[in-house]
C-alpha positions in Angstrom: -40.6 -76.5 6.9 -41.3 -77.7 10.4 -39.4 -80.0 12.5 -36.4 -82.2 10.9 -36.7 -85.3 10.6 -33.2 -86.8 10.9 -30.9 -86.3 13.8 -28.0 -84.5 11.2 -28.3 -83.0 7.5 -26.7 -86.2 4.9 -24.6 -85.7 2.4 -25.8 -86.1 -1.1 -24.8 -85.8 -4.7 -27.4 -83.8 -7.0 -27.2 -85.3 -10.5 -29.9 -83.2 -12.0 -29.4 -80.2 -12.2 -25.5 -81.3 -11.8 -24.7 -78.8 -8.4 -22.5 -81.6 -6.6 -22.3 -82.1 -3.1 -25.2 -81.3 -0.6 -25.8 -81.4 2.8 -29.9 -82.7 2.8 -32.3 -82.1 6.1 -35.0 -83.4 5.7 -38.0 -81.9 7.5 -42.2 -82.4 8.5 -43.1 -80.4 5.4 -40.1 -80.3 2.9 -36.4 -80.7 2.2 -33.5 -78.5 2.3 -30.5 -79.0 0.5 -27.8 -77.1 1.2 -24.2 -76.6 -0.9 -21.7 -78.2 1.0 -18.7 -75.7 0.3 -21.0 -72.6 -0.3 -23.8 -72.3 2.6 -25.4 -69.6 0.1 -26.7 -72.1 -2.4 -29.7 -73.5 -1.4 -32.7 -76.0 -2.7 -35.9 -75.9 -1.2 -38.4 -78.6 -2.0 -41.8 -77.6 -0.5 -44.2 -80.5 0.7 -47.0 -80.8 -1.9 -44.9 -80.0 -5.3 -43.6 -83.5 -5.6 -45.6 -85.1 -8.5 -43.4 -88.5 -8.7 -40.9 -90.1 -6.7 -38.9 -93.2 -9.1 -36.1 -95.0 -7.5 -33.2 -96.7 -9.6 -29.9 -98.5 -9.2 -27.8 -96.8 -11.4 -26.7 -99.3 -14.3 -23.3 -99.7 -13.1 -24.2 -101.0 -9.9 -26.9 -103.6 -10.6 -24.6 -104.8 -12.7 -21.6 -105.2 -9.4 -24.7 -106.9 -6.9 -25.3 -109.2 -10.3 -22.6 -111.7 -9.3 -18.9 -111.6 -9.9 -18.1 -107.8 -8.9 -15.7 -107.3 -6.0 -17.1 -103.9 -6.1 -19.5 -103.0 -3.5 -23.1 -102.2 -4.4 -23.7 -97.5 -4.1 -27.4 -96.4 -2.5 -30.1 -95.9 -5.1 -30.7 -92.8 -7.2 -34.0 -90.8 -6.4 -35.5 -88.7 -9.6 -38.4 -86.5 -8.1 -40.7 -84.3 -10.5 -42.0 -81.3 -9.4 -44.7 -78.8 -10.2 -44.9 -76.1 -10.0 -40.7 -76.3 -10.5 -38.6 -75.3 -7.8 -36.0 -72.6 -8.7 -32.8 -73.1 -8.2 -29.8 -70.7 -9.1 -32.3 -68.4 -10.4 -33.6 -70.8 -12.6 -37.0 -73.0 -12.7 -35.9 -77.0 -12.3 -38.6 -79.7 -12.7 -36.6 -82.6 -12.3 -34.3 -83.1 -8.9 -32.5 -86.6 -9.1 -29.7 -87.3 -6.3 -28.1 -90.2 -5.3 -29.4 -90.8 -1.6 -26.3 -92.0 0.7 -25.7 -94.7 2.3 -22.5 -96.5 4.0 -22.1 -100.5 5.1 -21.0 -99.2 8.8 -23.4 -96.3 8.7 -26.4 -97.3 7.3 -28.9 -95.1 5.4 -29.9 -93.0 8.4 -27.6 -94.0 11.0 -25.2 -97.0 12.4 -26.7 -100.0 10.9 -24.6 -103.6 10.7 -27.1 -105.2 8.5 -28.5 -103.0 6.1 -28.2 -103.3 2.2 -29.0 -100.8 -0.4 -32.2 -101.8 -0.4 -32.8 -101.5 2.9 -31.3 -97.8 2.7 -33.8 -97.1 0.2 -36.5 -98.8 1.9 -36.2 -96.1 5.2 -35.1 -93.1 2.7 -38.2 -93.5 0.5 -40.3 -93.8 4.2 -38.8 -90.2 4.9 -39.0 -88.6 1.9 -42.9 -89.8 1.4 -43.7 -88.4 4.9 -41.4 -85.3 4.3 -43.3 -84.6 0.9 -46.4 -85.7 1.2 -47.6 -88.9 0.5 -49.8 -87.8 -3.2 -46.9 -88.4 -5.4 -47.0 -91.2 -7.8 -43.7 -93.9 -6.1 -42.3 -96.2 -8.9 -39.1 -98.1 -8.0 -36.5 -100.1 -9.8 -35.6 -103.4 -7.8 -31.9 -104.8 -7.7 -32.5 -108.4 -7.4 -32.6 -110.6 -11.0 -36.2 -111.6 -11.1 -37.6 -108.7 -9.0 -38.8 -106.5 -12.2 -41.3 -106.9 -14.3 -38.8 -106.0 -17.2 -35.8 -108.0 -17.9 -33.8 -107.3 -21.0 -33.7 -110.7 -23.6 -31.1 -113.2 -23.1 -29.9 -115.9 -26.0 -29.6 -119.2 -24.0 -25.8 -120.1 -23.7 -24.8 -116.6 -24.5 -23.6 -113.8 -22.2 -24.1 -110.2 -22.3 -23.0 -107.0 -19.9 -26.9 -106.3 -20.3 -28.7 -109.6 -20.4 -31.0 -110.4 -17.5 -30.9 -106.5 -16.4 -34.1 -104.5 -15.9 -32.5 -102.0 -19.3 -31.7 -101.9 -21.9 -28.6 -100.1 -23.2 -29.7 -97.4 -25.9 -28.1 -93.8 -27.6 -30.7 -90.7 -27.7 -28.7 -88.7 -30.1 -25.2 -88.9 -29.2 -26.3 -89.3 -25.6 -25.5 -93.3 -24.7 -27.5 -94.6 -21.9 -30.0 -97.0 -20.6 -33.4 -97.5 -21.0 -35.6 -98.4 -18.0 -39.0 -99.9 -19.0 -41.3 -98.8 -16.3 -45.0 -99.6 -16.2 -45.8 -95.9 -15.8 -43.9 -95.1 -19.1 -40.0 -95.4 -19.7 -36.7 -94.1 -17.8 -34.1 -92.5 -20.5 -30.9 -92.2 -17.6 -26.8 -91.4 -18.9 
């Protein structure tokens, strides 16, 4: 894996498959995540299987940086798509999606008084593209209204929890969600 990248391992939450808590190093030629309670559970993301790298606000919080919320604005989520699949738990996974950290007083990668989300994802998607390689398809997800290509329709004089987002709310199934309109295809996320 080579050298690491970051001075300490950060703590992460792996959404897909759902495994919890992770301590992530990030290296020259890879990732390593590491089971924060159970050292024996490992993910190992090899440099070169990376295919795409998409980076999203999750619903909730675009909606909080959208105005009146006194609820301050997570780090981004990070879906990446491998091939071949990693295995994990004895079992192949194509799809890794965690929510990359980040902390007002500590920044993305370290002590940072300025730094927003954005910012955060900004140096996080730096690292991971030098980490992985830099031949994976990146497609982001901005948080600031009028940023996106996509913004979901809006009656004038008439409000909505969705209207002016870069989604749409929609059910696959009994699965409710949202649906990201992307201009590489479209982002089903519950």
């Amino acid at each position: 894996m080579g050298d690491i990248l970051t001075t300490s391992p950060s703590e992460v939450s792996v959404i897909t498959p759902r495994a919890g808590k992770f301590q992530l190093a990030v290296h020259q030629k890879g990732l390593v995540a590491v089971k924060s309670n159970n050292e024996a559970i490992q993910m190992v993301i090899p440099q070169g299987c990376v295919t795409h790298i998409l980076l999203f606000p999750k619903p909730e919080d675009f909606k909080a940086t959208g105005g009146n919320s006194k609820k301050p604005p997570t780090s981004d989520l990070v879906l990446m798509c491998l091939e071949p699949p990693t295995i994990f738990q004895n079992k192949p996974v194509s799809q890794i999606c965690i929510q990359l950290p980040w902390e007002k007083t500590q920044g993305a990668l370290g002590p940072s008084n300025n730094e927003t989300p954005e910012d955060a994802t900004d140096s996080w998607l730096q690292l991971l593209t030098q980490s992985l390689g830099s031949q994976a398809v990146v497609s982001r997800v901005v948080r600031q209204k009028g940023g996106n290509s996509f913004s979901s329709f809006q009656l004038p004089g008439t409000s909505t929890t969705t209207a002016g987002m870069p989604f749409v709310k929609c059910y696959h199934g009994v699965q409710d969600g949202v649906l990201y309109p992307l201009e590489e295809g479209l982002l089903f996320f519950k």
